[in-house]
C-alpha positions in Angstrom: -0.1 -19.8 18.9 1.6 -18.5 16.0 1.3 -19.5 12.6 4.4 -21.6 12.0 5.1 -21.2 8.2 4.1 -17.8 6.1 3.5 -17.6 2.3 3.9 -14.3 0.7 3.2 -13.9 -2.9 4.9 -11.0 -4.6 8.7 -10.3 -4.3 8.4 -6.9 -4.9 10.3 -4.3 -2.3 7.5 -4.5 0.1 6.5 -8.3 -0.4 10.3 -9.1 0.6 10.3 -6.6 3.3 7.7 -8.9 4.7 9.0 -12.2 3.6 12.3 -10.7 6.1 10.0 -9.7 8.5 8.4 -13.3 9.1 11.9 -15.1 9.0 12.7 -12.7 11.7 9.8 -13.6 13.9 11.1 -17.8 13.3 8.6 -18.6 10.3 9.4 -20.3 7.4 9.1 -18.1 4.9 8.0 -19.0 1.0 8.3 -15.9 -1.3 6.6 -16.6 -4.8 8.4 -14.5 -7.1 7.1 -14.0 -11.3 10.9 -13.1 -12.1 13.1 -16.4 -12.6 16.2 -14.2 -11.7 14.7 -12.8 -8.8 14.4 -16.7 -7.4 17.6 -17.9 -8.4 19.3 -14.5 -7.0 17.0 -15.4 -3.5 18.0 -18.9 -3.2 21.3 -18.6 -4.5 23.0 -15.5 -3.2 20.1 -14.4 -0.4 19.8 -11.5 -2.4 16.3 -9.8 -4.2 18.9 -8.8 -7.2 16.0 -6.6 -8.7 13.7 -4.6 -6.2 16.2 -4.8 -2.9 19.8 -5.1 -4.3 21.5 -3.7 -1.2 19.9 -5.8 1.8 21.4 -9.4 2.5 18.3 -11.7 3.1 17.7 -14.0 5.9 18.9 -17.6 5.5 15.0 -18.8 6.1 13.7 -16.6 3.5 13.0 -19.5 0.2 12.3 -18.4 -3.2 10.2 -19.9 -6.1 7.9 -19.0 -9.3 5.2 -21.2 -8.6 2.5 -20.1 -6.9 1.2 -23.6 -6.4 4.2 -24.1 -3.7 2.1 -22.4 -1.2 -0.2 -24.9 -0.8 1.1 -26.0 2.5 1.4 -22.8 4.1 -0.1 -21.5 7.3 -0.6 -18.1 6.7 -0.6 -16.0 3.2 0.5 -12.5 2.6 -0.5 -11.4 -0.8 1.6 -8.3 -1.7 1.0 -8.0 -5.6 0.1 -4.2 -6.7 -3.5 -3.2 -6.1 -4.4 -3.6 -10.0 -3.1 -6.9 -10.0 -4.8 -8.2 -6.8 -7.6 -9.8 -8.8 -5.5 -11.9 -10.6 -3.0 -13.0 -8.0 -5.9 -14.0 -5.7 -7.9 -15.7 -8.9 -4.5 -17.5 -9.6 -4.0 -18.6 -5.9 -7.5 -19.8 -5.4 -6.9 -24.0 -6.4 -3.7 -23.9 -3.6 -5.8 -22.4 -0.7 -6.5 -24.9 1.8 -9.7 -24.6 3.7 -9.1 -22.1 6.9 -6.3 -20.4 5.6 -6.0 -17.0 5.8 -4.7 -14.4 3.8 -3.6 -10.8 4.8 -4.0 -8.2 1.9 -1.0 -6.1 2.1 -1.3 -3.9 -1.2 -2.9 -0.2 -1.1 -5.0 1.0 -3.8 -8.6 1.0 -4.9 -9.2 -1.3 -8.7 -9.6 0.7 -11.2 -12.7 -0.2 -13.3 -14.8 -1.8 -10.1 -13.4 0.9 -7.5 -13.5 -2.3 -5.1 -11.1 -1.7 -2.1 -8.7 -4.6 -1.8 -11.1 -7.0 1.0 -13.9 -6.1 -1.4 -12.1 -8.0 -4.3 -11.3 -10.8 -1.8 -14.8 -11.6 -0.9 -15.6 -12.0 -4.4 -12.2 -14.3 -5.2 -12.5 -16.0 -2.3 -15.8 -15.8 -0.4 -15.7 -16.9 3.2 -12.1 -16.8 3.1 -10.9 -15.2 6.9 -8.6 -12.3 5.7 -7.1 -9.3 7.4 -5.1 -6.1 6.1 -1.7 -4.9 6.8 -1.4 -1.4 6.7 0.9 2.2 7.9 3.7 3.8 7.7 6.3 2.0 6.4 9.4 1.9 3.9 10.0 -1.2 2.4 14.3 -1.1 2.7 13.8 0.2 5.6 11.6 -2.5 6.7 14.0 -5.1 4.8 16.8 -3.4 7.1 15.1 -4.4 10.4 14.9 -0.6 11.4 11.9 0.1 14.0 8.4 0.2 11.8 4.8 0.0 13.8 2.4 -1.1 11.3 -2.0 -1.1 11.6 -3.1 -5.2 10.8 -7.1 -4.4 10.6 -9.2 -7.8 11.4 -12.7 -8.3 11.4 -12.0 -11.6 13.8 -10.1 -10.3 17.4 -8.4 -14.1 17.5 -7.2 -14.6 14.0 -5.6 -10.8 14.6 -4.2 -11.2 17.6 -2.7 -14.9 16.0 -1.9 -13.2 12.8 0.1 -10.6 15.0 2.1 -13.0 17.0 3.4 -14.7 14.2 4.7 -11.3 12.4 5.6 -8.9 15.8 9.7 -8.6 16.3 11.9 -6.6 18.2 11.4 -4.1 15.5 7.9 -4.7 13.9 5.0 -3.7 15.9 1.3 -4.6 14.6 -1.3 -2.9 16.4 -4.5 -4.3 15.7 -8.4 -2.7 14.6 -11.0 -3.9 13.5 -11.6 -1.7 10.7 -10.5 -3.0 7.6 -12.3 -0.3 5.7 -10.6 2.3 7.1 -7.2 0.8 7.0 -7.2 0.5 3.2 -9.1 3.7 2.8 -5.9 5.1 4.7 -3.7 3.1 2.1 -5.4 4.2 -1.0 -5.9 7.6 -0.5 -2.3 8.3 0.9 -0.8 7.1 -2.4 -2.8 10.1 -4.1 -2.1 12.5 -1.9 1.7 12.2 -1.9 1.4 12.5 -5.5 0.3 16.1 -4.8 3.2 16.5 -2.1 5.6 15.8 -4.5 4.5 18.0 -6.7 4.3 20.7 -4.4 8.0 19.7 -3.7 8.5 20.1 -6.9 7.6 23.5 -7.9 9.2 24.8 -5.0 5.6 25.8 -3.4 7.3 26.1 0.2 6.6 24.1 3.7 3.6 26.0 4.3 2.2 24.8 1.1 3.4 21.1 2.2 1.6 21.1 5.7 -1.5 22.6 4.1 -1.8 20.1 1.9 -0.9 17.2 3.9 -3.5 18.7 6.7 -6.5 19.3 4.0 -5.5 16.0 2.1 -6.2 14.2 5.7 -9.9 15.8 6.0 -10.3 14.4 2.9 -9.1 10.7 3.5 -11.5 11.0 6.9 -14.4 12.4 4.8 -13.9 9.6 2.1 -13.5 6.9 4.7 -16.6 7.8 6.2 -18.7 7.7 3.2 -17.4 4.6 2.5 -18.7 3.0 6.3 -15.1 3.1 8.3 -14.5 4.6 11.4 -12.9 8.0 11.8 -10.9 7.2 14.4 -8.8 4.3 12.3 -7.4 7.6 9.9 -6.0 9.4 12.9 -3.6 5.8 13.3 -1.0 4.5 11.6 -2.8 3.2 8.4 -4.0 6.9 8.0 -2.3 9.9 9.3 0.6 7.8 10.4 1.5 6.5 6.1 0.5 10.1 5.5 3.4 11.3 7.0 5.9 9.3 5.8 4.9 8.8 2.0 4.1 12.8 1.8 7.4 13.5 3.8 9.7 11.8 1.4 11.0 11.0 -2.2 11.9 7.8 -0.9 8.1 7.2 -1.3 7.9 6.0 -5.1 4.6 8.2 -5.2 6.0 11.5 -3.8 9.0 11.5 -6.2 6.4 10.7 -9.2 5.0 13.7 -8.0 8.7 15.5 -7.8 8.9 15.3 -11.4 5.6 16.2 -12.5 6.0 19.6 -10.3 9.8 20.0 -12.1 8.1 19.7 -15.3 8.0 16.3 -16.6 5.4 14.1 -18.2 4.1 11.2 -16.7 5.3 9.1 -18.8 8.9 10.8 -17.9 8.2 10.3 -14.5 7.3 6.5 -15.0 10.4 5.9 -16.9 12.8 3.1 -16.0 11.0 2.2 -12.7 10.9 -1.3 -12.2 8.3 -0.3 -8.6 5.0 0.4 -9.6 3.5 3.9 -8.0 0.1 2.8 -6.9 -1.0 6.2 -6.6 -1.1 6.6 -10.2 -3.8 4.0 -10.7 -5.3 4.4 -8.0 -6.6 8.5 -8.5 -9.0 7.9 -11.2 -10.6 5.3 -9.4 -10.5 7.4 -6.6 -11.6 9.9 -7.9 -14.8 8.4 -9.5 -15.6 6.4 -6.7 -15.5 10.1 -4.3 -18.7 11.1 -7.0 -20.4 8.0 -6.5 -20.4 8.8 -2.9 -20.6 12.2 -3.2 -17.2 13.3 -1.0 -15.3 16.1 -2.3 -11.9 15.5 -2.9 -10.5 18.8 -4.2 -6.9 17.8 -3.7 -7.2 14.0 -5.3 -9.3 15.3 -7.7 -6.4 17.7 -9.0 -4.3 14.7 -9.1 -6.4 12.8 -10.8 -7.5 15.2 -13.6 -3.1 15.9 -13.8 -2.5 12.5 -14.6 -5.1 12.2 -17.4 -3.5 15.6 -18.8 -6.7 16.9 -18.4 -5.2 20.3 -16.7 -1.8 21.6 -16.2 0.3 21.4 -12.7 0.0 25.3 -12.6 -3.8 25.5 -13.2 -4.7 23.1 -11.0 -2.8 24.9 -8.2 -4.7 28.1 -8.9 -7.8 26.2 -8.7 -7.1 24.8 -5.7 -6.1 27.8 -4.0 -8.9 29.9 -5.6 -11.7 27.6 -4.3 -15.0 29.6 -2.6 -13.7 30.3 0.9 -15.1 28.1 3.8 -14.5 26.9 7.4 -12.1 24.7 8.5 -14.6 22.1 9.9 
């Protein structure tokens, strides 16, 4: 059975790509928005005014700015940005009923803790049953009810299979794993590495010097998934190579064209100017980056993307490092 009524929390691009999604699949749908003109433009006009100005909304997708609202729903996608996950989840906590679950569906690793997303969960809410939503997939593209498969990683084969039923269209298709590691190993890492595309893009570096690095950036993601306990097989699926793809493949991605303008000379701070999205890429590489020493995984490629973003080297030295690295196999 279904869950009959779904509670997302963060009206962001992607949270009301989701929030369409649901209403799609015959939920009712609660969106918690923080923006008082994103709710009134919702419930009013059917319309996300701010992040999705150009897709109508569904007629069962509601809008409001208390969190508290979501008290009576079935299911819970929480859909903030990875930094913010903490909080949303901390803020939630006094409306979660007993037995209700909640689906992480942001990708990123928290910078200061380098916790992965279900590792921030089981310290918010312990014992909570929780499950990650994961791949390849553009949120107005979503929004626009194009065909998007999508990874929804489970620990518990019952609550995924229920947590699919409720969201599976015509065109969305959850496949479900078991590895939630992996799947938000995938996410995080991604993000990074399509800052590097982008940059690649940029400069004008060629398709050779795209497929290289989006071939050498996915032995990384499997190398860093690994050390971190996840199953190498989850990074060849959709939450790995599949979201790969697509955010390297694209400046539709918000993190490839961040990485468009840092490659056409830009600052970061230039490249960050007037978007109202957030990249999570951009938080995300430090931690990444610090968390790879802790396990000891070399990560070359986010490394270089890291240490760009901290100003710590130039675009065009970190290229020549990268490309003047001691020769080795492939495998």
């Amino acid at each position: 059975m279904p869950f009959l009524s779904v509670g997302v929390i963060g009206a962001g691009a992607w949270g009301t790509a989701l929030a369409q999604v649901a209403a799609r699949a015959g939920r009712e749908v609660l969106l918690q928005a923080r923006e008082p003109e994103v709710v009134e433009s919702i419930n009013r006009d059917h319309l996300n005014s701010l992040y999705l100005p150009d897709v109508p909304l569904e007629a069962a997708v509601k809008a409001t700015a208390d969190v508290a609202d979501l008290k009576d729903c079935d299911l819970i996608l929480a859909v903030p940005p990875a930094q913010h996950m903490r909080a949303t989840l901390t803020a939630f906590k006094p409306y979660l009923r007993e037995g209700v679950p909640v689906v992480l569906c942001a990708k990123g690793i928290e910078r200061g803790t380098d916790d992965l997303m279900n590792e921030v969960m089981a310290e918010i809410l312990p014992g909570v049953p929780s499950a990650v939503l994961s791949g390849p997939s553009f949120a107005a593209e979503v929004a626009r009810n194009l065909p998007t498969a999508v990874t929804l990683a489970c620990h518990e084969p019952d609550l995924g299979a229920r947590i699919s039923t409720t969201l599976a269209t015509a065109t969305f298709r959850p496949y479900l794993i078991d590895d939630m590691t992996g799947a938000e190993a995938g996410g995080a890492l991604k993000n990074v590495l399509a800052i590097a595309c982008g940059i690649s893009e940029g400069k004008g570096l060629g398709r050779s010097a795209h497929a290289a690095l989006i071939t050498r950036g996915f032995a990384e993601m499997v190398r860093f998934a690994e050390a971190l306990g996840a199953k190498s097989e989850t990074l060849s699926g959709l939450c790995g190579l599949g979201d790969l793809v697509l955010t390297c493949s694209s400046p539709q991605s918000r993190n490839m064209s961040v990485g468009l303008a840092l490659g056409r000379g830009l600052t970061l701070a230039q490249a960050l100017e007037g978007k109202i999205s957030v990249a999570e890429g951009v938080e995300s590489a430090p931690a990444v980056r610090h968390l790879g020493e802790r396990l000891g995984v070399d990560l070359p490629i986010c490394n270089a993307v890291a240490a760009i973003l901290a100003g710590e080297v130039s675009v065009d030295k970190a290229i020549g490092e990268l490309m003047t690295r001691p020769l080795k196999t492939e495998r």
